[in-house]
C-alpha positions in Angstrom: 94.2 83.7 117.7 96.3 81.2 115.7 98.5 83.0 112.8 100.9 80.4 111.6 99.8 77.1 110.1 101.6 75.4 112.7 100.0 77.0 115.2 96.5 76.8 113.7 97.3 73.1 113.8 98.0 72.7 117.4 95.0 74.7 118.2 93.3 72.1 116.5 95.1 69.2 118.5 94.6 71.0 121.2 90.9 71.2 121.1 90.7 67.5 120.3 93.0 66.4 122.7 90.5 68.6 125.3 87.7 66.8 124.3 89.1 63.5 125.1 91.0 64.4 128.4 87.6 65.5 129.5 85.4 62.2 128.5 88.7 60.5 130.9 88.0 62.2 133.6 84.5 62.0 133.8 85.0 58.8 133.5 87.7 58.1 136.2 85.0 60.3 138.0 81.9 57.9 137.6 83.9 55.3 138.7 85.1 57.2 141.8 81.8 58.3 142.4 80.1 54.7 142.4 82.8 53.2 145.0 82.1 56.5 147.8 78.0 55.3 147.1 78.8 51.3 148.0 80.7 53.0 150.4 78.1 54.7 152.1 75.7 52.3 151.4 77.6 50.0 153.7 78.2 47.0 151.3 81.2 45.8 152.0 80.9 43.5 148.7 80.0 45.8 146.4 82.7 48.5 147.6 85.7 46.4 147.1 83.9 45.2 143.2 83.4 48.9 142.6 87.0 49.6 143.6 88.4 47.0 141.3 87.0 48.1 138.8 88.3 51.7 139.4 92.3 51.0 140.5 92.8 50.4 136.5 90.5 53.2 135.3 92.6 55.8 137.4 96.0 54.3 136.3 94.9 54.4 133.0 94.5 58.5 133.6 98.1 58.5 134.9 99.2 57.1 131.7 97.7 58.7 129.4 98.7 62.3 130.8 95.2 63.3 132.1 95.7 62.8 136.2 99.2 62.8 138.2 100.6 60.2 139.5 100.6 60.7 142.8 97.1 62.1 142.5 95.9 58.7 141.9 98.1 56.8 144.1 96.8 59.4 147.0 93.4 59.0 146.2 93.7 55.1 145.6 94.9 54.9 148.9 91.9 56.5 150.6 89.4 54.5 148.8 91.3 51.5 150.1 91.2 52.6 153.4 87.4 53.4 153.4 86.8 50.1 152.0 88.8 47.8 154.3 87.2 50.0 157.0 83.6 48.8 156.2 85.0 45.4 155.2 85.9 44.6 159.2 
């Protein structure tokens, strides 16, 4: 447990800091999650909408410190790749 006031204090940070982090990933996650359905539901339309709307979500983890970098770019990539596949 936290003795010094400083430390206290970062606990606290901490705890607040784990609350948001976790409401960003979820996030990032619904959005992942709704490009791999128009995905497999075959729409070509509504996978490269759903994947627009996700590239800036993601990024938006890598900069605020919740996902790495080349996380992203990795998982990006695959999405891209999915989608372009159903596209043709």
């Amino acid at each position: 447990m936290a003795n010094t006031p400083q430390s206290k204090k970062r606990a606290r940070q901490n705890e607040r800091r784990n609350d948001i982090n976790k409401a960003r990933r979820s996030r990032i996650r619904t959005f992942i999650r709704k490009v791999e359905e128009a995905i497999a539901s075959g729409n070509a339309e509504n996978a490269v909408a759903a994947l627009r709307a996700a590239q800036p979500e993601m990024a938006r983890g890598v900069t605020k410190g919740v996902l790495h970098k080349n996380t992203v770019a990795r998982k990006i990539s695959r999405l891209a790749a999915r989608v372009k596949a159903i596209a043709a």
